[in-house]
VEXDREN-2710 file (C-alpha; in Angstrom, 1 decimal):
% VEXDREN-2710
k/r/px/py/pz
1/UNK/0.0/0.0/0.0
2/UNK/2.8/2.3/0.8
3/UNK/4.9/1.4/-2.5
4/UNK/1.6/2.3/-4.0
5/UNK/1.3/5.4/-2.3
6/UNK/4.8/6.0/-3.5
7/UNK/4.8/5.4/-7.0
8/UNK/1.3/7.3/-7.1
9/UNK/3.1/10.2/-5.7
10/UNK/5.9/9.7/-8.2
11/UNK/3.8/9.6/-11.1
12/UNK/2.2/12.8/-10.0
13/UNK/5.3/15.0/-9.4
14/UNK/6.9/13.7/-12.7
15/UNK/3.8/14.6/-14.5
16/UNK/3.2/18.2/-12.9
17/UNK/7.4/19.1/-13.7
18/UNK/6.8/18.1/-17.1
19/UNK/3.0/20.4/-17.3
20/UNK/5.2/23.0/-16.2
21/UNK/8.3/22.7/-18.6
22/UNK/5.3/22.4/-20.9
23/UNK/3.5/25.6/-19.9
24/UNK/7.1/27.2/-19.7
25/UNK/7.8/26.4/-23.1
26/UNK/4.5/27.1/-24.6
27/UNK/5.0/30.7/-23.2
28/UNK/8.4/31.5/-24.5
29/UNK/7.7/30.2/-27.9
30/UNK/5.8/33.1/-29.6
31/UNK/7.5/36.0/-28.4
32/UNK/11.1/37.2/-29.3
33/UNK/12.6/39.5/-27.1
34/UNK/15.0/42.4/-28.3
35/UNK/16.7/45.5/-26.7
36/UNK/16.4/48.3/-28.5
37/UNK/18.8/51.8/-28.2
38/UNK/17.5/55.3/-28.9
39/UNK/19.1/56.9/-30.3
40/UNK/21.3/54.2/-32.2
41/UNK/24.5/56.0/-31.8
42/UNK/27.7/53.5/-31.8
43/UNK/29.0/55.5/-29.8
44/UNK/27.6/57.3/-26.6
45/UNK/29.7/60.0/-24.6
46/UNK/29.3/61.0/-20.6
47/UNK/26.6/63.1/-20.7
48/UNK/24.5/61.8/-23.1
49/UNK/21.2/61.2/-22.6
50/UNK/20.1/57.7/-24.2
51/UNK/16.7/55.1/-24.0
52/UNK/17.0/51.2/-23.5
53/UNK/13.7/50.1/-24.5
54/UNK/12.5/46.2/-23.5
55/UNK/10.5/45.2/-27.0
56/UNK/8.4/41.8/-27.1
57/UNK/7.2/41.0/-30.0
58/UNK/3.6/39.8/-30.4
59/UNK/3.0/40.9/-27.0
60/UNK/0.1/43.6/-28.0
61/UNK/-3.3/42.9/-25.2
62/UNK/-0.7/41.3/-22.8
63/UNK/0.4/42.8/-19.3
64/UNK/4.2/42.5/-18.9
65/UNK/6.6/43.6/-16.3
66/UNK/10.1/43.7/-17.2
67/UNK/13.0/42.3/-15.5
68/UNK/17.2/43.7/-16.9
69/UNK/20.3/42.6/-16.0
70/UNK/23.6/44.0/-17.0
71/UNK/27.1/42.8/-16.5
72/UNK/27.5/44.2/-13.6
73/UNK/24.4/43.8/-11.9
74/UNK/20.6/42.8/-12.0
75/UNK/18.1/45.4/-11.5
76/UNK/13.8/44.5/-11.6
77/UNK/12.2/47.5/-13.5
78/UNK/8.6/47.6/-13.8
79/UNK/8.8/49.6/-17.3
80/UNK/9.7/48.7/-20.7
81/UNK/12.0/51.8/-21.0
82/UNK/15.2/52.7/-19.3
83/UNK/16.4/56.1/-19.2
84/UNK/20.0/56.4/-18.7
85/UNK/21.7/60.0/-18.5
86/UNK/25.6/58.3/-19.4
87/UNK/28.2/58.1/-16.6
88/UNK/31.6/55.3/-17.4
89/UNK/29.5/53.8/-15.0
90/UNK/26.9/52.6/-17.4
91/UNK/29.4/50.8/-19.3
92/UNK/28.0/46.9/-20.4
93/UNK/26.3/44.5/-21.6
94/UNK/22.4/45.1/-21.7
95/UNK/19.5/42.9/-21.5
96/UNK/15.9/42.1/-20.6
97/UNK/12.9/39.5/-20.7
98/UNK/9.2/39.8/-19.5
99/UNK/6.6/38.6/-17.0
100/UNK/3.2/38.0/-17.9
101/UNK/1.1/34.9/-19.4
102/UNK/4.4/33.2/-18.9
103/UNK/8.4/34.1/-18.6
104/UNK/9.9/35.6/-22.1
105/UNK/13.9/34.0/-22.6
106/UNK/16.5/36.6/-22.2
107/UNK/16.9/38.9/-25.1
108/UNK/20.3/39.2/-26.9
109/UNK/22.7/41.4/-24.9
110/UNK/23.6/44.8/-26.5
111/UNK/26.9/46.4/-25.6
112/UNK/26.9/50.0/-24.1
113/UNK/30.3/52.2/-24.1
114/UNK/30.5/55.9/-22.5
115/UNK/33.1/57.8/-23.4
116/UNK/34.6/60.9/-21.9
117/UNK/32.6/64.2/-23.5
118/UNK/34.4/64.9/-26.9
119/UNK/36.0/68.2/-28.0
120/UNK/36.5/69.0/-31.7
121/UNK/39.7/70.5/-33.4
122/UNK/39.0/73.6/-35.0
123/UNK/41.7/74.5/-38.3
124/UNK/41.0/77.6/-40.4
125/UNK/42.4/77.6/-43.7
126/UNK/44.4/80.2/-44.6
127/UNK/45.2/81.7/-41.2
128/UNK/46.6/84.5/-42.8
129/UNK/43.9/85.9/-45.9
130/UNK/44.6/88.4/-48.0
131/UNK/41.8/91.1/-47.3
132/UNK/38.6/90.2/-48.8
133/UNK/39.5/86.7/-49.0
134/UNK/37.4/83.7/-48.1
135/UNK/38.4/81.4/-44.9
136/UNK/37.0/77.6/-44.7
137/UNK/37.0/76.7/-41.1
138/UNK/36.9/72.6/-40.4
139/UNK/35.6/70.9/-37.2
140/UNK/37.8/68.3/-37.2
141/UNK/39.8/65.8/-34.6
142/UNK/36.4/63.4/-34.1
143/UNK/34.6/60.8/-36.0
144/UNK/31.5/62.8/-35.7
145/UNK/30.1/62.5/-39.5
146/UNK/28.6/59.5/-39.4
147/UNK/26.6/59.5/-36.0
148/UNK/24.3/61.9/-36.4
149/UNK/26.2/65.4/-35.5
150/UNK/25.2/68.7/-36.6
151/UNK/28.1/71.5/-36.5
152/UNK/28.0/74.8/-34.8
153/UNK/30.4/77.4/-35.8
154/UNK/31.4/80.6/-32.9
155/UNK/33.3/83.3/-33.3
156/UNK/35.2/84.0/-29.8
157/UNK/34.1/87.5/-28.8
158/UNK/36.4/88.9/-26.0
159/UNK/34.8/89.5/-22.5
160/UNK/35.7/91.4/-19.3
161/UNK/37.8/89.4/-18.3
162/UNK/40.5/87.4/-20.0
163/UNK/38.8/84.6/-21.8
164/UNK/36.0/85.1/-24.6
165/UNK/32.4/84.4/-24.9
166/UNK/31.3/82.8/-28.3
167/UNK/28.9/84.5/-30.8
168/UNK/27.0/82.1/-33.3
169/UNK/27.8/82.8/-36.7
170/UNK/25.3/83.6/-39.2
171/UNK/24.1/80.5/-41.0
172/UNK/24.7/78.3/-38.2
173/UNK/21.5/79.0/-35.9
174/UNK/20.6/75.2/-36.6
175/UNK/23.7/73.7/-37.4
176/UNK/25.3/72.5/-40.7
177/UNK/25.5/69.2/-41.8
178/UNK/29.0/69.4/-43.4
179/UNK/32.0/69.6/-40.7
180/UNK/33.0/72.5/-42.5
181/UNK/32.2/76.3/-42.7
182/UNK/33.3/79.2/-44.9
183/UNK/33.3/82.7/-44.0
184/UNK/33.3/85.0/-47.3
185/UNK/35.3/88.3/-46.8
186/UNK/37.1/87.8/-43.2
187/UNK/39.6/90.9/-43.0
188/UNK/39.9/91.3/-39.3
189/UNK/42.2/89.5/-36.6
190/UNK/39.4/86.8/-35.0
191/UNK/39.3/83.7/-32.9
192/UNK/36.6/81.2/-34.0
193/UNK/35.5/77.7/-32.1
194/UNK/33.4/75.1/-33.2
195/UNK/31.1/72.0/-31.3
196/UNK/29.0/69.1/-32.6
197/UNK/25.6/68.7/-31.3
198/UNK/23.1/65.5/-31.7
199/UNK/20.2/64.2/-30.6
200/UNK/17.3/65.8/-29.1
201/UNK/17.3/67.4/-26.1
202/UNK/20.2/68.2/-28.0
203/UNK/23.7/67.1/-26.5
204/UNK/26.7/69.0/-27.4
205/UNK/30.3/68.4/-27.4
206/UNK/33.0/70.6/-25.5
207/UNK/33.8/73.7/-27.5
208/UNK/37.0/73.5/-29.3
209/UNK/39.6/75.8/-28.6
210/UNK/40.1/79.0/-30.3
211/UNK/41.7/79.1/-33.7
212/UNK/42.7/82.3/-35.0
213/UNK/42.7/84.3/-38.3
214/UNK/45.1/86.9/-38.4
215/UNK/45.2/89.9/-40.4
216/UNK/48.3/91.8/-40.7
217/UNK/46.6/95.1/-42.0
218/UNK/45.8/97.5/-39.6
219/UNK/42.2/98.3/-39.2
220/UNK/40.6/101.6/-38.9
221/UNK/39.5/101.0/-35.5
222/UNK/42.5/99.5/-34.3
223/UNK/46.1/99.1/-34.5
224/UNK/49.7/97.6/-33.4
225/UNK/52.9/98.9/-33.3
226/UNK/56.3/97.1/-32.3
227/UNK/59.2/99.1/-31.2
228/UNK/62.1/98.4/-32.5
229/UNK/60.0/98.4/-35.7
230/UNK/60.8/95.0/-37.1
231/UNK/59.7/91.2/-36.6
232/UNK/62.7/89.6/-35.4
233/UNK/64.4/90.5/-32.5
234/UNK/66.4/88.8/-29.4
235/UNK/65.2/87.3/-27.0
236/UNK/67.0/90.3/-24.5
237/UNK/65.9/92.9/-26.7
238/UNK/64.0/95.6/-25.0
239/UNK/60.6/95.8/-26.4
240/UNK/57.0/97.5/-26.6
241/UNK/54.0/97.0/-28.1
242/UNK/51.2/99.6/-28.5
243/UNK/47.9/99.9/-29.1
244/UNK/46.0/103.0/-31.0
245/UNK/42.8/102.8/-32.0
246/UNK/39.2/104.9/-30.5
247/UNK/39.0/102.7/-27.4
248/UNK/41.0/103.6/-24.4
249/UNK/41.3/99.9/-22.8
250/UNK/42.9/97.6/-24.6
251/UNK/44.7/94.5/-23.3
252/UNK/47.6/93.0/-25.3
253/UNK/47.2/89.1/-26.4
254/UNK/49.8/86.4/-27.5
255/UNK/49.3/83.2/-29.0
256/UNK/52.3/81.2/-29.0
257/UNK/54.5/78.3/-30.8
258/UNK/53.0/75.7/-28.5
259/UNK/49.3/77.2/-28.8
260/UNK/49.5/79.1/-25.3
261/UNK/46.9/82.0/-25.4
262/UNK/47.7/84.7/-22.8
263/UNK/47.4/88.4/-22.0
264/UNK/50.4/91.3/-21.7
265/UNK/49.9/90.7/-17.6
266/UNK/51.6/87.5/-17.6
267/UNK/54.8/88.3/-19.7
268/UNK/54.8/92.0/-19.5
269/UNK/53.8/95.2/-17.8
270/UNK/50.6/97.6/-19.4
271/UNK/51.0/100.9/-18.9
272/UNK/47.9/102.5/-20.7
273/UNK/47.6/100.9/-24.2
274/UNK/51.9/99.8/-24.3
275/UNK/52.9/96.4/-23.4
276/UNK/56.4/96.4/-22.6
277/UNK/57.6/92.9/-22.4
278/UNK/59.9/91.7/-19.4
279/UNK/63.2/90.1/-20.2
280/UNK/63.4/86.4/-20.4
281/UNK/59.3/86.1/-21.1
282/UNK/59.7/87.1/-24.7
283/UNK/58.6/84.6/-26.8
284/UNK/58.2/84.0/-30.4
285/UNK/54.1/84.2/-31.4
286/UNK/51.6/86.4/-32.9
287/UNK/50.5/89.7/-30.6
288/UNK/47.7/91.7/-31.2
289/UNK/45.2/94.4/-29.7
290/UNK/41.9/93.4/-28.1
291/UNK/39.4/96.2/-26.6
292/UNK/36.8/95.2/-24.3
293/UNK/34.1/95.9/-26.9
294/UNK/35.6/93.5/-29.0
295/UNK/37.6/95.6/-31.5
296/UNK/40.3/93.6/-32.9
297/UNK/43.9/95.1/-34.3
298/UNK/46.1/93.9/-36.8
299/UNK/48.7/90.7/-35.5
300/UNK/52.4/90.3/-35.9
301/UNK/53.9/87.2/-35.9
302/UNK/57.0/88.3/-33.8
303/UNK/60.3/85.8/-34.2
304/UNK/62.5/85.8/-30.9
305/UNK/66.7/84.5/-31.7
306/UNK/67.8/82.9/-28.3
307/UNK/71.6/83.0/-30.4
308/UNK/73.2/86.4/-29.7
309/UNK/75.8/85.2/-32.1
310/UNK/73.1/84.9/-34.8
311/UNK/71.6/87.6/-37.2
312/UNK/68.6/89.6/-37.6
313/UNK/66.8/89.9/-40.3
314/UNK/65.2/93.1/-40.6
315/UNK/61.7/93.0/-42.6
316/UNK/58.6/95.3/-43.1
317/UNK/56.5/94.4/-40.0
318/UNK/53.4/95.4/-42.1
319/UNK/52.2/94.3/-45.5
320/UNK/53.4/96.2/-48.0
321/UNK/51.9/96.9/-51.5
322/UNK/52.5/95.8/-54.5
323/UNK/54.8/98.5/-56.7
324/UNK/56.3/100.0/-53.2
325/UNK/60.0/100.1/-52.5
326/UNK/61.3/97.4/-49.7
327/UNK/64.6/97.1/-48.3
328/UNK/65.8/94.0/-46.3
329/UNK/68.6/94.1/-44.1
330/UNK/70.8/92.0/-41.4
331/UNK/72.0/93.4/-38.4
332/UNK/73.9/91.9/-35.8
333/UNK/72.7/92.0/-31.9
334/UNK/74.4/95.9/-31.6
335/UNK/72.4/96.9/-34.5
336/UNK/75.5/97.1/-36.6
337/UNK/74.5/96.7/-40.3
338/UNK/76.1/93.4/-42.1
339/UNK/78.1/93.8/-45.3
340/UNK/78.4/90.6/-47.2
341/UNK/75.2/88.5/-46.8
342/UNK/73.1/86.3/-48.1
343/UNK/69.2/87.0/-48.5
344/UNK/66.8/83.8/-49.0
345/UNK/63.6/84.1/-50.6
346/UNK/61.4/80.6/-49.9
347/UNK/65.0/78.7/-49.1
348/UNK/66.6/79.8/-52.7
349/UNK/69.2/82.0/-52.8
350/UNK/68.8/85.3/-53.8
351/UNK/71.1/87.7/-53.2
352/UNK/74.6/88.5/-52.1
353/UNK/74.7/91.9/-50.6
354/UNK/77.8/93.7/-50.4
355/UNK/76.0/96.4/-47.8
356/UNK/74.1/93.9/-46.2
357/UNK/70.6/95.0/-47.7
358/UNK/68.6/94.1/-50.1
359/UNK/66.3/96.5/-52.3
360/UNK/63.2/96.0/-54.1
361/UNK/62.5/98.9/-56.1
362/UNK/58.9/97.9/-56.8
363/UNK/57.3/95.2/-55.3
364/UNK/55.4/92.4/-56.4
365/UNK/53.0/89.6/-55.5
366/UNK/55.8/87.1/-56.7
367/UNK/57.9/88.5/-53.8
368/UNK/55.4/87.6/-51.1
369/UNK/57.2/84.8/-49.4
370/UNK/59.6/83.7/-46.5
371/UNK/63.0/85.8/-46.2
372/UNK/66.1/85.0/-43.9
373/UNK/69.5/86.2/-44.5
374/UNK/73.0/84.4/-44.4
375/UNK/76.1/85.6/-42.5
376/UNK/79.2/84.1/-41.7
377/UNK/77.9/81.0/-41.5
378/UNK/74.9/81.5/-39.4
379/UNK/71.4/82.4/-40.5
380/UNK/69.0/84.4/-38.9
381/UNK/64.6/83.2/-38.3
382/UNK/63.0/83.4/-41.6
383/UNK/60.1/86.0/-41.5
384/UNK/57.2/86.0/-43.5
385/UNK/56.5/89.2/-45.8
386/UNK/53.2/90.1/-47.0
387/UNK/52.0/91.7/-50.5
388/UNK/49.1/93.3/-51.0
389/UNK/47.6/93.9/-54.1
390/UNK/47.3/97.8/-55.2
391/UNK/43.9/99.4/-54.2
392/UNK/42.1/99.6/-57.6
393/UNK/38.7/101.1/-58.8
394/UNK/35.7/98.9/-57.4
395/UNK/34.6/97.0/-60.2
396/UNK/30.9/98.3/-59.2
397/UNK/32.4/102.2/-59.2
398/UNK/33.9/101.4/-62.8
399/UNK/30.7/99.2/-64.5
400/UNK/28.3/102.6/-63.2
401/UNK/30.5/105.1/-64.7
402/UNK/30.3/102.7/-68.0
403/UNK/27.0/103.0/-67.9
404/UNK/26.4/107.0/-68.0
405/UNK/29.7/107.6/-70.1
406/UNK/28.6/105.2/-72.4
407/UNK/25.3/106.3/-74.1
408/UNK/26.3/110.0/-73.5
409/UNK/29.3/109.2/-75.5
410/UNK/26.9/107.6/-78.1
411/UNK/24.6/110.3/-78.3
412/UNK/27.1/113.0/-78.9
413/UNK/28.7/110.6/-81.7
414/UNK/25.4/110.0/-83.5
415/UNK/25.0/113.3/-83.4
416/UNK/28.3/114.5/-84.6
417/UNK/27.9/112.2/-87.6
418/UNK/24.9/113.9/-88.4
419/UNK/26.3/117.5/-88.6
420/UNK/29.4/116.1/-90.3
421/UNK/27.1/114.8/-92.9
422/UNK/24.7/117.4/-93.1
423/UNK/27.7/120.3/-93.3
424/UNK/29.3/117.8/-96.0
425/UNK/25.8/118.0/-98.3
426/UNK/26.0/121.5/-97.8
427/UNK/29.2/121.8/-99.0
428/UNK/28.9/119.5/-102.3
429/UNK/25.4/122.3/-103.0
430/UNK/27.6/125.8/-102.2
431/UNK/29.9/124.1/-104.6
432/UNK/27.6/124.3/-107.4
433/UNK/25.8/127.2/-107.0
434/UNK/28.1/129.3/-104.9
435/UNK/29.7/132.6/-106.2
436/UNK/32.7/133.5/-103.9
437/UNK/33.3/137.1/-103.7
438/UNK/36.3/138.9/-102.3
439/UNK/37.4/142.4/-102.1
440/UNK/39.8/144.5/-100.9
441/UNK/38.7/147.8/-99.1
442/UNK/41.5/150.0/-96.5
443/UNK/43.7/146.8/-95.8
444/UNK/40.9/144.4/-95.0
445/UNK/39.9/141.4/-97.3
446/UNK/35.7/140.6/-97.2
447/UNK/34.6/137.3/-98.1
448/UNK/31.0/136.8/-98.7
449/UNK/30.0/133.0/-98.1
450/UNK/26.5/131.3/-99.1
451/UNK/24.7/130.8/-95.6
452/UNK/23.4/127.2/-95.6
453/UNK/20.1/126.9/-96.6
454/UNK/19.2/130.7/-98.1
455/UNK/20.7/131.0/-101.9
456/UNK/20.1/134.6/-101.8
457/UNK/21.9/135.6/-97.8
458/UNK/25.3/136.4/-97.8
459/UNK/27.5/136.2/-94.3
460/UNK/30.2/138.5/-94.2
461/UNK/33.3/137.9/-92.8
462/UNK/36.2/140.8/-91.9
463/UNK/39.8/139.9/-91.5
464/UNK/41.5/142.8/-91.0
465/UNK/45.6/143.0/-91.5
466/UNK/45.3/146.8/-91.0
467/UNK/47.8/148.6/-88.4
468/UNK/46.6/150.1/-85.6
469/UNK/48.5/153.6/-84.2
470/UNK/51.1/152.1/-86.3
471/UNK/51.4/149.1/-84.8
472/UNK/50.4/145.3/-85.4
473/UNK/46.8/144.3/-83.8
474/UNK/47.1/141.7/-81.7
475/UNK/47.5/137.7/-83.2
476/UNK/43.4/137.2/-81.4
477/UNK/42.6/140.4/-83.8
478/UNK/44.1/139.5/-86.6
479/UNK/41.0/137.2/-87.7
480/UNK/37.5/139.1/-86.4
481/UNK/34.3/137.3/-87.2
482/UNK/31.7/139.6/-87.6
483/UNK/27.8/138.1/-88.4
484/UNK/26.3/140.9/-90.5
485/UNK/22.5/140.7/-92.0
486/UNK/22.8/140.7/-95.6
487/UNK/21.5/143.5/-97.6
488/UNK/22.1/142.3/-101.0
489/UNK/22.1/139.6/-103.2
490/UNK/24.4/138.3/-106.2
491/UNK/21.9/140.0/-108.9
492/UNK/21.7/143.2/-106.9
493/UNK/23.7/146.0/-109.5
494/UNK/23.3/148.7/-107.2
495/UNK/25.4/147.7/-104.3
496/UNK/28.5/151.0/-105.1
497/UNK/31.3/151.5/-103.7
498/UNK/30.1/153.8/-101.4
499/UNK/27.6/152.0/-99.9
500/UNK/30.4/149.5/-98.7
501/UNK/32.1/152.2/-97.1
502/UNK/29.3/153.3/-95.0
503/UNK/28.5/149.2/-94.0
504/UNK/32.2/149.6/-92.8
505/UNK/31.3/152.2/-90.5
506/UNK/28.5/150.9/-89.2
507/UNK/30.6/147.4/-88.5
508/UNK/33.5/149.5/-87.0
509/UNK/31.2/151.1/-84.4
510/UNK/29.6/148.1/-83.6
511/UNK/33.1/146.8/-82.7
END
């Protein structure tokens, strides 16, 4: 009876473990279970906001909790969706099932990374435009073109104190989809950052650090002089940098070999709008002018020699323009002037100058380029020297006054060449049908010409040779036009002597 009981008992358990594996598997079966990531970035930085969602398939009318495990740990959440605001912490492997009619398998795991926050490389091409040119600027550094990103271009406005605040450009209120930007018609000195920014909220990289375009022309709001007035110098030289402009606080900026951005207070001492820098902070870089509006001045790119042995080359520290006179020279560290040196344009020699200079009676764009100079032995930084094109009529100016000139000009043509041609078919009728008379009365000749258009008007015309209180009249008296209404005709017989005469009288007191 017991064995009975027993194998009774038995039967039963064996057949309720297999009910449920069968009930177990009957409710995994139809449903497929998948983690989902929005957005599907490959790549998710600290920071980032992103959503796990917990999707079963065919699971529409059913009511499921959901249950997640990670690598690291198991958590029971009662929603479908995680929200996860990215630390390294969230770093793993993600995955979920659910509970409801039965217990969903685990879904497939997906792989989370966080990486630190990003920040972009900004490069400007060129760094130093001609005025008027175009500059490209390019986000650059990241793989950010294929995840999504949108790129926001700044320029860095200067602030009250000794960083900058960035400005949106125009054009890039929404971002741009291309990793690069170009600004048409940059002329002054400015500093210009870039970010990415994806997603929505949207989640934005660091800023990049400032890039700079520099502009060597002085502007007419601001300026910068060096003193001693040329690029190169020693690195114990005793030197100044001022600032002129229509602001009266200025601060003085350097930007560095190494990409160190820093004001006048850290290497030097400002005394109004001068910079004089200390010995043994002088360092080769670009300086420039900054007010606290904003204003921008023109930048040097100042080249310090550490070798006293060494020499100087002395170039314009200014562009010059194209069809100016330049002179290049090498100095040693007294300032004495070299005699028998070698000048360098782009690393081909150039020149050997017996005074140590080299002229340039009229400069051109081909002599834009990199000079150094050559002395025994040792050669001195090469410097960079500028050409600007000569300032020209604006095209617009030139095309308006084409526009006036040009039909007034055609006008008075057309018009000439109808005068020419009627005074030429007057000429071919006087020739057939006029009767020239001439006579001789008290030294002057009268000619009697056919007026155009009246066969029977004579014009008269006086040229009197005559002395005057027995002296010549004067060469503008010698030929006197005088218009006098006719009072004959060819056929008229009566026309004497003496009736000239008194016409002659009445002609002289007119005069």
């Amino acid at each position: 009876m017991r064995q009975t009981l027993l194998c009774m008992l038995g039967f039963f358990c064996i057949k309720a473990t297999l009910t449920a594996d069968r009930i177990t598997i009957l409710a995994e079966a139809p449903h497929r279970v998948s983690v989902i990531l929005h957005p599907s970035w490959p790549q998710i930085y600290r920071e980032e906001t992103v959503i796990l969602r917990c999707h079963i398939q065919e699971a529409a009318g059913a009511q499921w909790t959901y249950e997640w495990r990670t690598t690291n740990r198991k958590s029971l959440i009662r929603s479908e969706y995680m929200n996860i605001s990215a630390t390294e912490a969230h770093r793993g492997e993600y995955s979920c099932r659910g509970r409801g009619e039965g217990l969903t398998p685990w879904s497939n795991a997906i792989k989370l990374t966080v990486s630190p926050k990003p920040q972009p490389v900004l490069s400007v091409s060129p760094s130093w435009p001609n005025p008027g040119a175009s500059v490209t600027l390019s986000c650059e550094g990241l793989e950010l073109q294929s995840a999504g990103w949108r790129f926001f271009w700044y320029k860095a406005v200067p602030d009250l104190s000794s960083r900058y605040s960035y400005k949106l450009l125009p054009g890039s209120t929404n971002g741009t989809k291309q990793n690069s930007f170009t600004i048409n018609g940059s002329t002054q000195t400015a500093g210009f950052v870039c970010r990415g920014g994806r997603g929505e909220p949207k989640f934005y990289t660091y800023y990049s650090e400032p890039t700079f375009v520099w502009s060597g022309d002085p502007g007419p709001a601001a300026s910068l002089s060096v003193n001693p007035d040329r690029v190169q110098h020693f690195s114990s030289d005793s030197v100044s940098l001022s600032c002129e402009g229509n602001f009266t606080e200025w601060r003085v900026r350097r930007f560095t070999e190494t990409g160190r951005l820093s004001d006048c207070f850290y290497w030097g001492t400002m005394t109004g709008s001068t910079c004089t820098i200390n010995q043994n902070s002088f360092h080769s870089g670009v300086y420039w002018c900054e007010s606290r509006s904003g204003e921008t001045s023109n930048a040097i790119n100042i080249t310090v020699q550490d070798d006293f042995s060494a020499p100087l080359l002395v170039s314009p520290v200014h562009p010059v323009t194209e069809g100016d006179p330049v002179t290049l020279s090498c100095r040693q560290k007294n300032e004495k002037l070299l005699s028998g040196v070698f000048f360098n344009h782009n690393d081909k020699l150039l020149y050997d100058g017996s005074r140590g200079e080299l002229n340039i009676s009229a400069v051109s764009k081909s002599d834009e380029g990199f000079y150094k100079c050559q002395h025994s032995g040792k050669e001195s930084p090469r410097s960079w020297m500028s050409v600007r094109e000569a300032v020209s009529r604006p095209v617009g100016s030139l095309l308006l006054v084409l526009l006036i000139v040009g039909p007034v000009s055609g006008i008075i043509l057309l018009l000439s060449l109808c005068c020419c041609i009627r005074l030429f078919l007057a000429g071919r009728r006087s020739q057939s049908s006029t009767v020239s008379h001439a006579a001789k009365q008290d030294g002057c000749q009268v000619y009697n010409s056919l007026r155009q258009g009246d066969a029977s008007l004579y014009e008269q015309i006086e040229t009197c040779k005559a002395a005057e209180n027995g002296r010549p009249r004067h060469p503008e008296e010698d030929c006197v036009y005088v218009n006098v209404k006719p009072v004959v005709s060819c056929e008229d017989k009566n026309y004497q002597p003496e009736q000239r005469k008194e016409q002659k009288r009445k002609v002289e007191s007119r005069r």
